[in-house]
C-alpha positions as CSV (number, residue, x, y, z in Angstrom):
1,X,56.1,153.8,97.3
2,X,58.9,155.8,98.1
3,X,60.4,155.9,94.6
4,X,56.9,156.7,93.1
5,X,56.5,159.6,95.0
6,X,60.3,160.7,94.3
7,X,59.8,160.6,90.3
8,X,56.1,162.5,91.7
9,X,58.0,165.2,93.0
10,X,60.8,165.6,90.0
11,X,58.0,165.5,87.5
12,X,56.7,168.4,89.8
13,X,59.7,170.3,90.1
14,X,60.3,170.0,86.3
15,X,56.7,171.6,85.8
16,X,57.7,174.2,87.9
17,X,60.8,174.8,86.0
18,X,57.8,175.2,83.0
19,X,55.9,177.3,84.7
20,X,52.7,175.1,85.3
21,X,51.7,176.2,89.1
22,X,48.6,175.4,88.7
23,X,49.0,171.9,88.3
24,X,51.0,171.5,91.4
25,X,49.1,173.3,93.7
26,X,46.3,170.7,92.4
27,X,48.1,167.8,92.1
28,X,48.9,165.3,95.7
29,X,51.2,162.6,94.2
30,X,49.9,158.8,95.2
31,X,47.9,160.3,98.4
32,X,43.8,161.2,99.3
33,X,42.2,164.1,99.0
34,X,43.1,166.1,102.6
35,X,45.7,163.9,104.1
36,X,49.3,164.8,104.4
37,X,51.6,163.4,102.8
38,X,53.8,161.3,104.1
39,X,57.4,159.6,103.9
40,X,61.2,160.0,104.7
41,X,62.1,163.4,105.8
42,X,63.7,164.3,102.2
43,X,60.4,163.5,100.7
44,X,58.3,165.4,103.1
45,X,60.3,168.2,102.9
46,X,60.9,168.3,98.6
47,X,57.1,168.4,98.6
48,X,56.8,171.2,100.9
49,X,58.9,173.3,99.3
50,X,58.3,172.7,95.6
51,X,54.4,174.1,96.9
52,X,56.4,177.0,98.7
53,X,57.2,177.8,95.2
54,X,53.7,177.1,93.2
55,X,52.0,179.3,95.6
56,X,54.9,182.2,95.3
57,X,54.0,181.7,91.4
58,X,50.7,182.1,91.8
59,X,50.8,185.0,93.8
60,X,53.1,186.5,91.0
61,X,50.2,185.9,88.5
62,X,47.8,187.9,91.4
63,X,50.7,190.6,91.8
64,X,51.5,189.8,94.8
65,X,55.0,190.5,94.9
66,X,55.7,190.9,98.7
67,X,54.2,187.6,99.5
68,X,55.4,185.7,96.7
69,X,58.8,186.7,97.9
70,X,58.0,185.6,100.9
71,X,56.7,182.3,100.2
72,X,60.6,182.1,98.6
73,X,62.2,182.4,101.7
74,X,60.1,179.3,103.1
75,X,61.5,177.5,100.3
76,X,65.0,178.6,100.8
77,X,64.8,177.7,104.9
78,X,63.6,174.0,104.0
79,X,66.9,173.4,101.7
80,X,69.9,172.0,103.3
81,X,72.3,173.9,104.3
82,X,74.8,173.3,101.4
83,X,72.2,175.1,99.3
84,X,71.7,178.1,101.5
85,X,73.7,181.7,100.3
86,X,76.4,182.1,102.7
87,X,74.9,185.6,104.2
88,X,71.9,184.8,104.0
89,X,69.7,181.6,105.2
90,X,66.5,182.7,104.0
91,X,68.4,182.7,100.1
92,X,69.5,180.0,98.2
93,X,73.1,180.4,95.6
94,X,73.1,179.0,92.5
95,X,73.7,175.2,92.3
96,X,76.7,175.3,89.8
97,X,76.2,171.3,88.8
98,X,73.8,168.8,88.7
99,X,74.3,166.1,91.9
100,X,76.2,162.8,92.0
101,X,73.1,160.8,93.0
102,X,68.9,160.6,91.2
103,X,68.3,161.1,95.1
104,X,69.2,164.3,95.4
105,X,68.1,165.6,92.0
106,X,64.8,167.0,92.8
107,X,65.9,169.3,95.9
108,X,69.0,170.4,93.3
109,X,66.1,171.3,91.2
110,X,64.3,173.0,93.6
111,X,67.1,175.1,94.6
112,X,68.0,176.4,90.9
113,X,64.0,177.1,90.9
114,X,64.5,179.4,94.0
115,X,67.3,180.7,93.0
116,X,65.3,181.8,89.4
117,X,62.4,183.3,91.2
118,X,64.5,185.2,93.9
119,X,67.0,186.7,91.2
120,X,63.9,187.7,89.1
121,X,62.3,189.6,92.0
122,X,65.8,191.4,93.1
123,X,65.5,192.5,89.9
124,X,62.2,194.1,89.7
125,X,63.0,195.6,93.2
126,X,66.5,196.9,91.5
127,X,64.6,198.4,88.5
128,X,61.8,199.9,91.0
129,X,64.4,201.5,92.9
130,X,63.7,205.3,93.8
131,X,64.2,207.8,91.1
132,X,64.8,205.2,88.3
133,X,61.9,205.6,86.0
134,X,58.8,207.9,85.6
135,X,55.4,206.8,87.3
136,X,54.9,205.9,83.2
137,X,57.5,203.5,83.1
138,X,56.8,202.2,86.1
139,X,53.3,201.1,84.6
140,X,54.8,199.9,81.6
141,X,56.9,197.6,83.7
142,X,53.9,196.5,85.5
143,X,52.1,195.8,82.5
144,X,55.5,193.8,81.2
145,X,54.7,191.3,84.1
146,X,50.9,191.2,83.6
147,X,52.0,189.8,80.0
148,X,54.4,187.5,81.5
149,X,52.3,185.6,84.7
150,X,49.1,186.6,82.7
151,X,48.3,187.4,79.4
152,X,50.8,185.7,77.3
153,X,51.4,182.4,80.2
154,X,49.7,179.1,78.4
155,X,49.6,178.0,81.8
156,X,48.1,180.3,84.2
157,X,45.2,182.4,82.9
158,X,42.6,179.5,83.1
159,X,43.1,177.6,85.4
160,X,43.4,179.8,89.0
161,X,41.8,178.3,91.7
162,X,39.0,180.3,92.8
163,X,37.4,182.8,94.6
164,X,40.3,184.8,94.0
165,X,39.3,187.5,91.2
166,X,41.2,187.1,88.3
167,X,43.9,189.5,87.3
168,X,42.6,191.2,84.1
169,X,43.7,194.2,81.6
170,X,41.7,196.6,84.1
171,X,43.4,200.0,85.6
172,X,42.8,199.0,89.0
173,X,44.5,195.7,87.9
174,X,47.6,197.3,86.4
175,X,47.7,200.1,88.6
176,X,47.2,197.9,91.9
177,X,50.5,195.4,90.5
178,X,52.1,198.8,89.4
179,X,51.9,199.9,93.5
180,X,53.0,196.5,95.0
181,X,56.0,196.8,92.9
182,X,56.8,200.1,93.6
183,X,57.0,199.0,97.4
184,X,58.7,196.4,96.7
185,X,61.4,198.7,96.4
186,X,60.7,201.8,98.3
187,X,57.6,200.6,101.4
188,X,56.4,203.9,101.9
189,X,55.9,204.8,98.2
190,X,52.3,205.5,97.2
191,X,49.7,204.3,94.7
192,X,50.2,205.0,91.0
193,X,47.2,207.1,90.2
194,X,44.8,206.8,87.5
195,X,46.3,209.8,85.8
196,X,49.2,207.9,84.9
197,X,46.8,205.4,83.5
198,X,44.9,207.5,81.3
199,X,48.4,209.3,79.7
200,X,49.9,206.0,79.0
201,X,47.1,205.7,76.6
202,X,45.1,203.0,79.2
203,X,45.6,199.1,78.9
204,X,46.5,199.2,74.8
205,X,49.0,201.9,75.4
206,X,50.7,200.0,78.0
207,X,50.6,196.9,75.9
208,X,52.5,198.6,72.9
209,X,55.3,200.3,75.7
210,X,55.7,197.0,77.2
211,X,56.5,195.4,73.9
212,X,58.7,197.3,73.0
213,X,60.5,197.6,76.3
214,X,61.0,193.6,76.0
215,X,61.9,193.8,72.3
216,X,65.0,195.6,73.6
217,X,65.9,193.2,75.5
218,X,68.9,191.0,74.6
219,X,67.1,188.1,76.7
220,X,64.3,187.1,77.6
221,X,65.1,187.0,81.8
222,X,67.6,189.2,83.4
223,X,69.2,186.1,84.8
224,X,70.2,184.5,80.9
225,X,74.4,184.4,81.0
226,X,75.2,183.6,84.3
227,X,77.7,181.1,85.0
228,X,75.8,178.2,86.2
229,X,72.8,179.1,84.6
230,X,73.1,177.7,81.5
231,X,70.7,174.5,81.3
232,X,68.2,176.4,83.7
233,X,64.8,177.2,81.5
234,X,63.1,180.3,81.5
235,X,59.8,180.3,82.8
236,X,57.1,179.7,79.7
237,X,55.1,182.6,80.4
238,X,58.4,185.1,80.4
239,X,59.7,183.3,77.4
240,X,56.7,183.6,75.5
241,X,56.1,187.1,76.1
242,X,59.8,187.8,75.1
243,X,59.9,186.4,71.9
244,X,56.0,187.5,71.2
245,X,57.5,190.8,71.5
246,X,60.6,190.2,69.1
247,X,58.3,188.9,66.6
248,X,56.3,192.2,66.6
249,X,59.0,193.8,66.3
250,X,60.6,191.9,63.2
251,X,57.4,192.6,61.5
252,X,57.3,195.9,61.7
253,X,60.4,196.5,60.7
254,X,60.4,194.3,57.8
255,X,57.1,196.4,56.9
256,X,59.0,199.5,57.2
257,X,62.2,198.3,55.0
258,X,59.7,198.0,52.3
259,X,60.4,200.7,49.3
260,X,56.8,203.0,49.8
261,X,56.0,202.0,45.9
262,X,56.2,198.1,46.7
């Protein structure tokens, strides 16, 4: 029992790693509907924090940026120690190598996946920061993550778990994930109003911005280079929308290089 519900729980961790929230936060491995699950302490606790993580994913797809953070930190607290960043308990460091042991494999895979969602929200918060970009921009990037937990995610769009409303291509939608970011990095910032919305051109002039904001990208998540990151995979959605946008880009320009008699 115990080493079904450990391949469970790797099987979960590597879906996670995917991208597929959904499925965890509906899955129970080898338990009924309502009960706890149950187990050695390292099992109890993998499975607690690998849903720590599905529900901060899903409340990135919602643009809830504040509590998906904070649904990090209760992932970070339930790793052991040796995971925890040295300044900070409620943070996890990058695991620089894979463990010794199949034991330990899924909480070293739940760490890298903290680690990944952390980084990615330090660096929204860095790129909100006061006085970095226009209220226009800052719509643009809102609309950049709309593509990446919504629109362009073969995971997430269909399969939320209701009542929640779905996150759509509305401007109280965009504008609403544009605000929550903008406190992410400054609390007592204000909405983004729906004059900003209207001059960006509304949801298909955000769409084009945000495109090409991520064809400029070298890769397709801020954390792609680092030492120790090497085998970790970007999330689907993120990925997707990343090389969606290079695409677009390739064809234009292969349009463009065209002599104007062709």
């Amino acid at each position: 029992m115990v080493e079904r519900l450990q391949r469970a729980l790797l099987m979960e961790a590597l879906g996670l790693e995917a991208g597929d929230w959904p499925a965890v936060l509906a899955f129970a491995p080898s338990r009924p509907a309502g009960r706890a699950i149950a187990g050695p302490n390292v099992i109890v606790r993998d499975h607690a924090a690998l849903r720590s993580v599905a529900r901060s994913m899903e409340l990135q797809f919602h643009g809830d940026v504040h509590g998906a953070f904070a649904e990090l930190k209760v992932s970070a607290r339930l790793l052991p120690n040796s995971y925890a960043h040295p300044a900070d308990r409620t943070r996890v460091a990058l695991p620089p190598r894979p463990p010794a042991t199949t034991a330990e494999m899924t909480t070293w895979q739940i760490a890298r996946l903290v680690w990944r969602e952390q980084t990615e929200i330090d660096h929204l918060r860095a790129t909100y920061a006061q006085g970095r970009l226009t209220p226009r921009e800052q719509l643009v990037e809102a609309c950049i993550q709309h593509l990446i937990w919504v629109d362009l995610d073969p995971f997430a769009p269909e399969r939320c778990r209701p009542p929640a409303k779905l996150p759509d291509q509305s401007r109280s939608c965009l504008c609403g994930r544009a605000s929550e970011l903008r406190r992410l990095a400054t609390p007592t910032a204000g909405d983004v109003s729906q004059s900003v919305w209207l001059d960006a051109g509304a949801f298909a002039g955000l769409r084009s911005r945000a495109l090409d904001r991520l064809a400029e990208q070298l890769h397709p998540a801020p954390w792609c280079g680092r030492k120790g990151a090497e085998t970790l995979p970007v999330r689907c959605g993120r990925l997707r929308a990343w090389q969606h946008a290079q695409r677009c880009r390739q064809d234009r320009d292969y349009w463009k290089s065209l002599p104007s008699d062709a």
